[in-house]
C-alpha positions as CSV (number, residue, x, y, z in Angstrom):
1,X,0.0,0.0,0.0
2,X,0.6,3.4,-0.6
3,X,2.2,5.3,2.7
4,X,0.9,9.0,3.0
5,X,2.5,11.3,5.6
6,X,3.8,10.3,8.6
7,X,4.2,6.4,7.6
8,X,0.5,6.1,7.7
9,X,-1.3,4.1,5.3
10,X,-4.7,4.1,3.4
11,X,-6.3,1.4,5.6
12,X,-5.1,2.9,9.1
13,X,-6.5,6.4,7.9
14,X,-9.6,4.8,7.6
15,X,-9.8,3.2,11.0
16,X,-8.6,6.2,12.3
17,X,-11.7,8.3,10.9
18,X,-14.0,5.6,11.7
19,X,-12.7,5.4,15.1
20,X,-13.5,9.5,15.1
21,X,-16.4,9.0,14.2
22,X,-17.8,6.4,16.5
23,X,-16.0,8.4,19.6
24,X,-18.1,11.5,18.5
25,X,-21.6,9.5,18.0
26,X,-20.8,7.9,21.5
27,X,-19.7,11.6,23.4
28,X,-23.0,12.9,21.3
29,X,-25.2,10.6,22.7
30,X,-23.7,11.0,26.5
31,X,-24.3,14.6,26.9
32,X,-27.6,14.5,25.2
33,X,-28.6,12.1,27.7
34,X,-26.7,14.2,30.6
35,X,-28.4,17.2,29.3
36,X,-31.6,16.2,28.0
37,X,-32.8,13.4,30.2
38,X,-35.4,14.3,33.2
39,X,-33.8,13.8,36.7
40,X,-36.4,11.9,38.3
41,X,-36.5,8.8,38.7
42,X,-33.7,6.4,37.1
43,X,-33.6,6.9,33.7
44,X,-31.3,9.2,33.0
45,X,-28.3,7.0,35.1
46,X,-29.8,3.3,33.5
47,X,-29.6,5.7,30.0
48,X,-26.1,6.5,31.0
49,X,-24.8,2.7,31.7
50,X,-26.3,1.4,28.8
51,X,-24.2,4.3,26.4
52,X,-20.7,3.8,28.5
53,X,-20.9,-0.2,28.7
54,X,-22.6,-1.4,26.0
55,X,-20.3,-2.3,23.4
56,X,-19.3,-0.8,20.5
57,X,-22.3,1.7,19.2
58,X,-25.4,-0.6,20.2
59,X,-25.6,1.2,23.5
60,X,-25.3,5.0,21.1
61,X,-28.1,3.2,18.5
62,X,-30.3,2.1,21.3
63,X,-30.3,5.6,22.8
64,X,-31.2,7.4,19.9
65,X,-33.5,5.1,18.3
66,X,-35.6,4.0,21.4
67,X,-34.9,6.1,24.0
68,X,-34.2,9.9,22.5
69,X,-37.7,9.5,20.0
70,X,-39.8,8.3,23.1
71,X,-38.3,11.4,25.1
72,X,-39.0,14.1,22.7
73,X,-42.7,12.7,22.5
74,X,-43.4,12.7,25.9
75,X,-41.8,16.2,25.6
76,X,-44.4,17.3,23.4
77,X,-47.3,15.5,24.7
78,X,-46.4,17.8,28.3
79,X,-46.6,21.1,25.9
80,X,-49.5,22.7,26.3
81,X,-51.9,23.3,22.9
82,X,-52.4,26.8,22.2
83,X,-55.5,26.2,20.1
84,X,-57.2,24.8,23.6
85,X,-55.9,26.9,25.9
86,X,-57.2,30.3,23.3
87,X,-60.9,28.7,23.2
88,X,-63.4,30.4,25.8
89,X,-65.8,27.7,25.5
């Protein structure tokens, strides 16, 4: 193979940008749930443990396809409607 700068090659670029971009999915997905999770109760620590110690990024794609959806719609269902609370009826 072809050696780019620094003795590096094609293949170890690669796993170096994939290994980028799994580290910044994985950070991305522990401070959303640091900063976005409600306090009460236990979620936001179980949440938390599943991210850090789940290996690889199952723990990142089980955050943010079960848990992150099912958070913003119970975020929305809490808003109030503004076409209800306008009626005087």
């Amino acid at each position: 193979m072809r050696m780019l700068a620094f003795g590096i090659e094609w293949g170890e670029l690669v796993l170096i940008f994939c290994a980028l971009v799994f580290f910044g999915l994985w950070l991305w997905a522990l401070v959303d749930c640091l900063a976005k999770e409600p306090s009460e109760g236990n979620t936001k620590v179980v949440w938390c443990l599943v991210i850090i110690f789940v290996p690889c990024l199952v723990g990142v794609l089980l955050y943010f396809t079960i848990r992150r959806p099912q958070r913003e719609r119970e975020a929305q269902a809490a808003k109030p409607n503004p076409d209800l609370r306008n009626r005087n009826g």
